[in-house]
Structure formats: structure tokens, C-alpha cells
MOPAC internal coordinates of N, CA, C and O (Angstrom, degrees):
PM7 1SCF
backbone

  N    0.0000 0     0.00 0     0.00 0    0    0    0
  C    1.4538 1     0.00 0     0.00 0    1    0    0
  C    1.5256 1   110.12 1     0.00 0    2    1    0
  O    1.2310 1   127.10 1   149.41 1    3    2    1
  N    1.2309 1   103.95 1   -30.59 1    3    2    1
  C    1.5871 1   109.33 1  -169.54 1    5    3    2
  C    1.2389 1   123.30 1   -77.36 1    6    5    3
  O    1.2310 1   127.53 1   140.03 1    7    6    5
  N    1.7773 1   103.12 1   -39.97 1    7    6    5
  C    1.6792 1   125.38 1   160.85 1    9    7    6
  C    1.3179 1   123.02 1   -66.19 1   10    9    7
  O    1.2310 1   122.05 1   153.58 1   11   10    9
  N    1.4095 1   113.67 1   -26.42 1   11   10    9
  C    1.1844 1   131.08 1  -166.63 1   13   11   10
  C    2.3295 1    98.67 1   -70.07 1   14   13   11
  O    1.2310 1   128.61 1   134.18 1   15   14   13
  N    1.5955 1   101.02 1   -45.82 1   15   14   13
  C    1.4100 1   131.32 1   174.27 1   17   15   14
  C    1.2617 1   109.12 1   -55.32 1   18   17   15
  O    1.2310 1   126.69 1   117.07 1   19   18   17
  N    1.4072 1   104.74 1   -62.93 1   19   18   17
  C    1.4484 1   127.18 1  -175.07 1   21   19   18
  C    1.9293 1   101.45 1   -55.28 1   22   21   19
  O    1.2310 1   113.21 1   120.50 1   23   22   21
  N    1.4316 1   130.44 1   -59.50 1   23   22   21
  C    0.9480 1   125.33 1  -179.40 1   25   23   22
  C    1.4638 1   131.38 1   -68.59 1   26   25   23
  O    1.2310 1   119.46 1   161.30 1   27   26   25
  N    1.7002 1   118.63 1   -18.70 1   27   26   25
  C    1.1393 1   144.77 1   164.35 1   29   27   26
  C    1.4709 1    93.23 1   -42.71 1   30   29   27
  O    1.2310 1   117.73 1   103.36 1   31   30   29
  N    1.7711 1   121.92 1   -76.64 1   31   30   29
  C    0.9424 1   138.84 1  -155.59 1   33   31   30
  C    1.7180 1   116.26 1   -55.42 1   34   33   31
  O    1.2310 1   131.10 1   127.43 1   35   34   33
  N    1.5468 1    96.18 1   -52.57 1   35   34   33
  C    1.3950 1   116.41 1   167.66 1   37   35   34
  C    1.6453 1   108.83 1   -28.94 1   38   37   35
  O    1.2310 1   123.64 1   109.25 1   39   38   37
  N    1.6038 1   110.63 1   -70.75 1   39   38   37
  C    1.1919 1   120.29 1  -179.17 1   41   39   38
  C    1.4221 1   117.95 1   -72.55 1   42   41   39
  O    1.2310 1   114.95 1   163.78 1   43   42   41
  N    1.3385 1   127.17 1   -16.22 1   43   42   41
  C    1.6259 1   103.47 1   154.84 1   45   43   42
  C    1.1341 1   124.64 1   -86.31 1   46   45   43
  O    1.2310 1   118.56 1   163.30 1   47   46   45
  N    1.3090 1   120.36 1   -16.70 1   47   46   45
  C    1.4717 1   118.41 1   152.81 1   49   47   46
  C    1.5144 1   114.80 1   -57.10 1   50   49   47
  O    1.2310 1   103.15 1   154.46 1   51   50   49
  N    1.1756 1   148.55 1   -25.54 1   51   50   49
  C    1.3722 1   136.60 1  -133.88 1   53   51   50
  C    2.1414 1    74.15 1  -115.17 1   54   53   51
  O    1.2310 1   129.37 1   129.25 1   55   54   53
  N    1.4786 1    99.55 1   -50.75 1   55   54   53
  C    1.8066 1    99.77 1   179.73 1   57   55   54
  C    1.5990 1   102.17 1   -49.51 1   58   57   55
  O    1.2310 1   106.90 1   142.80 1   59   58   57
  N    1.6739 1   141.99 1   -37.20 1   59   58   57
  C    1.0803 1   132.03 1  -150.03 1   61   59   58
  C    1.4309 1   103.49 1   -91.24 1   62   61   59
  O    1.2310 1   119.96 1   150.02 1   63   62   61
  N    1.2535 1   117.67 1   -29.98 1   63   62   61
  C    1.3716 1   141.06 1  -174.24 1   65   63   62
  C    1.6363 1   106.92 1   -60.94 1   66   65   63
  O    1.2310 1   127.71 1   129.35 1   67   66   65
  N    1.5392 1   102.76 1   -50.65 1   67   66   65
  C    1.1579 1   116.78 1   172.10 1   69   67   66
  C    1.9591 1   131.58 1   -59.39 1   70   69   67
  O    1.2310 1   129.82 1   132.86 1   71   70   69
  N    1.3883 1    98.67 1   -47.14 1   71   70   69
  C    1.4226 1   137.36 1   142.92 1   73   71   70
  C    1.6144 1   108.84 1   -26.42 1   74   73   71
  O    1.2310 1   130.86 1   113.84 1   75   74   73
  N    1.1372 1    96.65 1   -66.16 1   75   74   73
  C    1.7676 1   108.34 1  -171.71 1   77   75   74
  C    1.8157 1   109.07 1   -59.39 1   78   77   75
  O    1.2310 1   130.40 1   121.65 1   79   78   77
  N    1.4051 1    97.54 1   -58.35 1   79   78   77
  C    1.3608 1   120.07 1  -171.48 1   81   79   78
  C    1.6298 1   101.64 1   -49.86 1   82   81   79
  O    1.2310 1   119.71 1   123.22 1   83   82   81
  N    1.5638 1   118.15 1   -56.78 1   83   82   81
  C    1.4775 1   124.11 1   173.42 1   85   83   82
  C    1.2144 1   103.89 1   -51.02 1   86   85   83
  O    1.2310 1   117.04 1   116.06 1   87   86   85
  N    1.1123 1   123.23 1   -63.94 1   87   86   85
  C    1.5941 1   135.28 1  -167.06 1   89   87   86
  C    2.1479 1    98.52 1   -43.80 1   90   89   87
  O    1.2310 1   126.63 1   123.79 1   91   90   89
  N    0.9669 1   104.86 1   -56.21 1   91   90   89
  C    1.9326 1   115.93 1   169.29 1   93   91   90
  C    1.4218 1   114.47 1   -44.84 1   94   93   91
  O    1.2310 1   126.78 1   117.49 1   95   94   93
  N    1.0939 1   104.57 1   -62.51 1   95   94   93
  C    1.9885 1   121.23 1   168.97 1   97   95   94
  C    1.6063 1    86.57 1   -43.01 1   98   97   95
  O    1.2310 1   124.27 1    90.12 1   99   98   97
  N    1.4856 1   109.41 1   -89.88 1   99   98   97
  C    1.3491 1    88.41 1  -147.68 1  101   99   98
  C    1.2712 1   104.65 1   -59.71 1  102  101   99
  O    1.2310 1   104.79 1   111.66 1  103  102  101
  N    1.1221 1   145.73 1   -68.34 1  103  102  101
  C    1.5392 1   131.25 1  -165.11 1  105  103  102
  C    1.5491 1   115.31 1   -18.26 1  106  105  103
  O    1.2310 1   119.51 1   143.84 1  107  106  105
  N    1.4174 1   118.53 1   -36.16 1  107  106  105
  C    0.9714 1   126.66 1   158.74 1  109  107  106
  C    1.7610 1   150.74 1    -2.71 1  110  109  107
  O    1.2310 1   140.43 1    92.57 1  111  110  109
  N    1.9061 1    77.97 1   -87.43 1  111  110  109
  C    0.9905 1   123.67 1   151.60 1  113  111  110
  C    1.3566 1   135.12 1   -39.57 1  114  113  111
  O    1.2310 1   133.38 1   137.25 1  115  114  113
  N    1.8039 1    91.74 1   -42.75 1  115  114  113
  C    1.7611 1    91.35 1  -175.92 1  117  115  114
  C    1.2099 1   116.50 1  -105.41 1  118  117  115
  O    1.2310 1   129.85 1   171.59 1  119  118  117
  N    1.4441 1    98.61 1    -8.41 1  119  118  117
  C    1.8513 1    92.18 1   161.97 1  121  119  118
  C    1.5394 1   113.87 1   -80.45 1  122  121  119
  O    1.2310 1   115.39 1   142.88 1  123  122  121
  N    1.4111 1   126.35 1   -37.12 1  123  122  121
  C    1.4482 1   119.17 1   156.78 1  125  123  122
  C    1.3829 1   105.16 1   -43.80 1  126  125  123
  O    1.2310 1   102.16 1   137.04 1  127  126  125
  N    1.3235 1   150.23 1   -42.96 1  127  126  125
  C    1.3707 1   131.14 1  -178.42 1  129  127  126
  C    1.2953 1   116.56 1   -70.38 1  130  129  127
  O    1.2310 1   128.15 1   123.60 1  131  130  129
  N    1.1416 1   101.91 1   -56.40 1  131  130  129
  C    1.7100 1   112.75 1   158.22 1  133  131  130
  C    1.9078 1   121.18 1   -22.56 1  134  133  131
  O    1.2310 1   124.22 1   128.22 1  135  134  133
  N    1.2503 1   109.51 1   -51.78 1  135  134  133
  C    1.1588 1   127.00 1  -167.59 1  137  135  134
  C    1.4446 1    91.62 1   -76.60 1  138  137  135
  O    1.2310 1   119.80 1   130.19 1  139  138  137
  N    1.4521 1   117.98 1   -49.81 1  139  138  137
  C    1.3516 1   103.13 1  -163.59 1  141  139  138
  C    1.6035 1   114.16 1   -72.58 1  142  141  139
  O    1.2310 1   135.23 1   146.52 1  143  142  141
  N    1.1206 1    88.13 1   -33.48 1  143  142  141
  C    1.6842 1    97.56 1   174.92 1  145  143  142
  C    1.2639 1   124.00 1   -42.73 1  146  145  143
  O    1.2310 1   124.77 1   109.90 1  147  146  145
  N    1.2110 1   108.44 1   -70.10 1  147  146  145
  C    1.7559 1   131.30 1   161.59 1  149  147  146
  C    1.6004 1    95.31 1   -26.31 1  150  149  147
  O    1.2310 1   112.44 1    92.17 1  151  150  149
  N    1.4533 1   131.88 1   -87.83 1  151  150  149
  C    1.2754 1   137.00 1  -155.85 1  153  151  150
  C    1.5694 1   101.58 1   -54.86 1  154  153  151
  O    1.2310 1   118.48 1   131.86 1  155  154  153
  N    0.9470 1   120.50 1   -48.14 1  155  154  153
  C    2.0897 1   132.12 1  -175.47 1  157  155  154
  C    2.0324 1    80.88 1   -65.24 1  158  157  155
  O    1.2310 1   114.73 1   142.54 1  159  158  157
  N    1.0273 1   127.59 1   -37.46 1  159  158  157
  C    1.7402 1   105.74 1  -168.26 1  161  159  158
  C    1.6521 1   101.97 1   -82.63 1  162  161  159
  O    1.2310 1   125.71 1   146.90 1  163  162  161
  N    1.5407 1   106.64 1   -33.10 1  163  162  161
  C    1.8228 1   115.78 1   171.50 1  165  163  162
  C    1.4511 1   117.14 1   -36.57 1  166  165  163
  O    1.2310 1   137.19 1   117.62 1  167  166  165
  N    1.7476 1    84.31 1   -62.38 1  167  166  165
  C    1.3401 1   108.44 1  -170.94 1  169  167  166
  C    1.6541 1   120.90 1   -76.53 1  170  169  167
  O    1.2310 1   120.50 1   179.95 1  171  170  169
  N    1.1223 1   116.66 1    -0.05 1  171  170  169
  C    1.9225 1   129.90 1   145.14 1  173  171  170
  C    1.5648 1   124.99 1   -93.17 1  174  173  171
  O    1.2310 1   126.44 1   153.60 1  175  174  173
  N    1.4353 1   105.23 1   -26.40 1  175  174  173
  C    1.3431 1    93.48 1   166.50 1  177  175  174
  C    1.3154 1   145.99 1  -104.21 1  178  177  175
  O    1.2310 1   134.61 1  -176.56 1  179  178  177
  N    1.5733 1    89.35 1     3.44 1  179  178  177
  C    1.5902 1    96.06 1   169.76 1  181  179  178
  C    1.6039 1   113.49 1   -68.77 1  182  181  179
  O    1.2310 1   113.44 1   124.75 1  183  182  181
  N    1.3166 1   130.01 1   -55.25 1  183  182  181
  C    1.2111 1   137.91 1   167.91 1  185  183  182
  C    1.3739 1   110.71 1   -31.18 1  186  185  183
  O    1.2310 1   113.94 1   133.68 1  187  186  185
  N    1.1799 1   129.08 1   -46.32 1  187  186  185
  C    1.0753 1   120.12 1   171.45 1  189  187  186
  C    1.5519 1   134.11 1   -91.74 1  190  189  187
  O    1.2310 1   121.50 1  -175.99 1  191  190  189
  N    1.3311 1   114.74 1     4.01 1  191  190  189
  C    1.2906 1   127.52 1   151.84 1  193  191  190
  C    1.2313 1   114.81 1   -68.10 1  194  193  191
  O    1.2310 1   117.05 1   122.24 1  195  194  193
  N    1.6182 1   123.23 1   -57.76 1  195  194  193
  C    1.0435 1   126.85 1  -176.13 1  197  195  194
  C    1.8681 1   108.03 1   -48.02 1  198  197  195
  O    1.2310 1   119.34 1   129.06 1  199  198  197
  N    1.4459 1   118.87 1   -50.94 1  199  198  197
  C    1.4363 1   140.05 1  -176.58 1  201  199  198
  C    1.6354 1    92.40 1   -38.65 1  202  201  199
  O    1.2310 1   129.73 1   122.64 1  203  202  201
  N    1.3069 1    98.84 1   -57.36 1  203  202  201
  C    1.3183 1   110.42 1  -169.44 1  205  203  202
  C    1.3811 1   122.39 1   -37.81 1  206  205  203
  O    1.2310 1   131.04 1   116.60 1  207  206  205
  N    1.4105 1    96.30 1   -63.40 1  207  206  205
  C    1.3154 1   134.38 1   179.40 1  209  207  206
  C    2.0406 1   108.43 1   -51.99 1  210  209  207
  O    1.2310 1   138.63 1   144.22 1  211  210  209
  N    1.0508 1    81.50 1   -35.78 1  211  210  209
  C    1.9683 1    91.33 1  -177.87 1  213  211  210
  C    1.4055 1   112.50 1   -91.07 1  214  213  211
  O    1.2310 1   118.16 1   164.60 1  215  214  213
  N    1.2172 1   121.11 1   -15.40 1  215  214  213
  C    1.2939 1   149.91 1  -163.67 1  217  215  214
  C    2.1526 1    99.08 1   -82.21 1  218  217  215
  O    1.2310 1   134.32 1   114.80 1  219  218  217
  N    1.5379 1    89.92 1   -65.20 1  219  218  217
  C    1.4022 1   100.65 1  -160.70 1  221  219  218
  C    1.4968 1   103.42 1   -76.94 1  222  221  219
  O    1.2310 1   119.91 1   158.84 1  223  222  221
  N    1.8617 1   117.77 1   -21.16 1  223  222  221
  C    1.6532 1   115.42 1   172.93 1  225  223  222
  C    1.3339 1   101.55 1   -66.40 1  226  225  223
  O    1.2310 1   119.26 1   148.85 1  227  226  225
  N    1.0509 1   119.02 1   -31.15 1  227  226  225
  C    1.7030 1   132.42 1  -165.66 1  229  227  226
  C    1.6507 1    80.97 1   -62.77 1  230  229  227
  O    1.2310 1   131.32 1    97.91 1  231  230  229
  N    0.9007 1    95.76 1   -82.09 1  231  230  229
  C    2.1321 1    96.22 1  -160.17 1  233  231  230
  C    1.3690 1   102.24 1   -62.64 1  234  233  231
  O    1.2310 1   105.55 1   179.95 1  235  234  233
  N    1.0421 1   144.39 1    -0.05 1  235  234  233
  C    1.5073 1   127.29 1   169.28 1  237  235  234
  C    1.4439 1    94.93 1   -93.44 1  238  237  235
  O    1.2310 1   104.83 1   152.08 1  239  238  237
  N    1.0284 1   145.65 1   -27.92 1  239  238  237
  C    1.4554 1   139.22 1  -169.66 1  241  239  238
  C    1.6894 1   102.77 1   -80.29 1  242  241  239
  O    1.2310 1   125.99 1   134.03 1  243  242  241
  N    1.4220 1   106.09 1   -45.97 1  243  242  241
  C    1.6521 1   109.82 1   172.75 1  245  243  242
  C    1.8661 1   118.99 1   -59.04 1  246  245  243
  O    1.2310 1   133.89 1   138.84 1  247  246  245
  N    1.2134 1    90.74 1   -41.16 1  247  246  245
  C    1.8429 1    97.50 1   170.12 1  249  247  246
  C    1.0105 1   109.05 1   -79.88 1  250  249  247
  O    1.2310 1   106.27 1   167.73 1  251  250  249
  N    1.8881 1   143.12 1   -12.27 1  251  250  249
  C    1.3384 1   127.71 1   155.67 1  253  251  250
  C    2.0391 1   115.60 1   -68.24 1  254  253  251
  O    1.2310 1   140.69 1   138.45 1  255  254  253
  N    1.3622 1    77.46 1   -41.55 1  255  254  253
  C    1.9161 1    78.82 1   169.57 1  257  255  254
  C    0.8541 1   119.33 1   -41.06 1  258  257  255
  O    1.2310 1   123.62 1   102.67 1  259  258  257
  N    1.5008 1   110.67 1   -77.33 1  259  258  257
  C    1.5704 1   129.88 1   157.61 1  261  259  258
  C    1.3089 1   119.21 1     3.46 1  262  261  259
  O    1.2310 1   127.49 1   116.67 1  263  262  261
  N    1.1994 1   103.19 1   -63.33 1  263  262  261
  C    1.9529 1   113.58 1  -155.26 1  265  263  262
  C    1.6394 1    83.68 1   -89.42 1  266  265  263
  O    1.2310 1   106.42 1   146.99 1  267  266  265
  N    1.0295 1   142.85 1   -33.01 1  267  266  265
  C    1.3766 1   138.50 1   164.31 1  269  267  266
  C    1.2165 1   101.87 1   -29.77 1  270  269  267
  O    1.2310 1   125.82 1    59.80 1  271  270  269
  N    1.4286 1   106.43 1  -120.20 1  271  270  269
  C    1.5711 1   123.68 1   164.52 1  273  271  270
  C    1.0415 1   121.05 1    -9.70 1  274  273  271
  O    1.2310 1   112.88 1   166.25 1  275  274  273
  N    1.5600 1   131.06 1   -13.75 1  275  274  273
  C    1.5035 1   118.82 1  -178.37 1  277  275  274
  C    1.7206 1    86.04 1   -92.13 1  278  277  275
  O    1.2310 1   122.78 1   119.56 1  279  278  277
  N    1.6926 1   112.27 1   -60.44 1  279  278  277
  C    1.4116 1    94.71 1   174.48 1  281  279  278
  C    1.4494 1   148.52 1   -69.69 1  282  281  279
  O    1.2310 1   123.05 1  -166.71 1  283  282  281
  N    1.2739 1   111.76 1    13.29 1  283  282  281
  C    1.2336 1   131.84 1   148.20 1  285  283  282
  C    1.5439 1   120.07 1   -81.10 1  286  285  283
  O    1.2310 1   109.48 1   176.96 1  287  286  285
  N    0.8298 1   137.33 1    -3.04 1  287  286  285
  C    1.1121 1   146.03 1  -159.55 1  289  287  286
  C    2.0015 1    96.53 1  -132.74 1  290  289  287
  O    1.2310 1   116.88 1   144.45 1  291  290  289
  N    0.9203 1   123.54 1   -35.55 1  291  290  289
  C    1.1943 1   135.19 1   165.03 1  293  291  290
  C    1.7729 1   126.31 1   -48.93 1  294  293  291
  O    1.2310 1   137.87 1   132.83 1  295  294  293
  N    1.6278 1    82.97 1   -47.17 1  295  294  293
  C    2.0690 1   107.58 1  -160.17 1  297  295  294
  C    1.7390 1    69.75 1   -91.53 1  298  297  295
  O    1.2310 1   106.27 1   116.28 1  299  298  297
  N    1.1860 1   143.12 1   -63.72 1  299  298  297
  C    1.6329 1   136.55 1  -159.10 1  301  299  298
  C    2.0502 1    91.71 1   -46.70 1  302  301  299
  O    1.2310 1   135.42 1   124.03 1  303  302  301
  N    1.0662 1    87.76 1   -55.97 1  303  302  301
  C    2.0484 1    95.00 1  -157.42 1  305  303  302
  C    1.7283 1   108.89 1   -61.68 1  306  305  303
  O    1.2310 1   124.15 1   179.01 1  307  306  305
  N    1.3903 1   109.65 1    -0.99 1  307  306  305
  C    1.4592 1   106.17 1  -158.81 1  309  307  306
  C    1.5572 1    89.30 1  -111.03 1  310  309  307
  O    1.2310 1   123.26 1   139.34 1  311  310  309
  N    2.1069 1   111.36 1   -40.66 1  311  310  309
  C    1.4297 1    86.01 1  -165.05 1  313  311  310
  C    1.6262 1   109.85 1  -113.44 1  314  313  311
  O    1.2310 1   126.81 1  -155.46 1  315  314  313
  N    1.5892 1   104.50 1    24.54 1  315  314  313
  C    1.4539 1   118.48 1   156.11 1  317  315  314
  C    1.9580 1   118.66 1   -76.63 1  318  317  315
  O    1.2310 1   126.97 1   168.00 1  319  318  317
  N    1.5590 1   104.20 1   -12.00 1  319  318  317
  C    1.5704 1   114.55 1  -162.98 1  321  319  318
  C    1.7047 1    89.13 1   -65.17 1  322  321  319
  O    1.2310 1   118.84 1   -48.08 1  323  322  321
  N    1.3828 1   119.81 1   131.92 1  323  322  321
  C    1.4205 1   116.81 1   139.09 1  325  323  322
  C    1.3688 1   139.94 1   -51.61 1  326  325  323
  O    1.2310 1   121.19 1   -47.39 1  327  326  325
  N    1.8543 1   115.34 1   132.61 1  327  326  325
  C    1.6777 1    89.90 1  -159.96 1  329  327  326
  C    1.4572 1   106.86 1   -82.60 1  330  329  327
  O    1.2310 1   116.58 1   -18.82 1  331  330  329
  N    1.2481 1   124.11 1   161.18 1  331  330  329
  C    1.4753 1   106.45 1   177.07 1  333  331  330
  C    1.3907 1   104.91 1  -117.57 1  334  333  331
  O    1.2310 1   132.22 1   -19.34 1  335  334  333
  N    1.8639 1    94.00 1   160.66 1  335  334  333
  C    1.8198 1   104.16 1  -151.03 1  337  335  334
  C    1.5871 1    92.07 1   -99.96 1  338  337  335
  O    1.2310 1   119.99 1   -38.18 1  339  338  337
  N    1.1409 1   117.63 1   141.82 1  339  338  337
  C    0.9815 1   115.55 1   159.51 1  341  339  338
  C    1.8459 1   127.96 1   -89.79 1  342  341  339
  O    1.2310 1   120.10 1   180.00 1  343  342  341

């Protein structure tokens, strides 16, 4: 009866052990996915930081134009005005 207990035990230990060991694998596993994931999301968003980055010199250089030409266009409109006589 006692061995009979005793060996029961044996073998759900030996199933949990087993259990455990899978349970390790996969954890494994999903930090390798994990990992890869991360690097594949790195490796898309740098490109587009950089884009970014080229993107926003791009429009600050166009809004310096901009503000040019508006004040050029400003100093033309002010001292083309006719004076008026009173």
C-alpha cells in the first residue's frame, strides 16, 4: 500500500518534472520570438525615423522660403502704395 503511494507519487513527480522542462522550452521559445520581433519592429523603424527626420529639414527650409517671399513681397506692396493727399 505504501509502495503502491510511494510510486504514484514518484510518477507524478516524474509527469511534473516533465511539465516543467516543456514549460522552460517554451518560455524559450517566446522570448526568441519576442526578440525577433523587437529587432524586425527596429529594423522598420529606423528608416522611418530617419524619413522623418529628412522630412521635417525639408519643411523647415520650405517655411524659411516661405517667410522670405512673404517678406519680400510685403517691403514690394508697402513701398509701391500711392501716398494719399489729403
Amino acid at each position: 500500500m505504501e509502495s503502491e503511494r510511494y510510486k504514484l507519487l514518484l510518477n507524478r513527480v516524474k509527469e511534473l518534472e516533465k511539465k516543467v522542462e516543456q514549460l522552460r522550452i517554451s518560455r524559450r521559445v517566446l522570448m526568441n520570438l519576442v526578440a525577433q520581433l523587437e529587432k524586425e519592429k527596429a529594423d522598420q523603424v529606423l528608416p522611418l525615423i530617419e524619413e522623418n527626420r529628412r522630412l521635417k529639414k525639408a519643411n523647415n527650409r520650405y517655411a524659411q522660403i516661405l517667410w522670405s517671399k512673404n517678406q519680400q513681397i510685403a517691403e514690394l506692396t508697402f513701398w509701391d502704395k500711392p501716398e494719399v493727399k489729403s
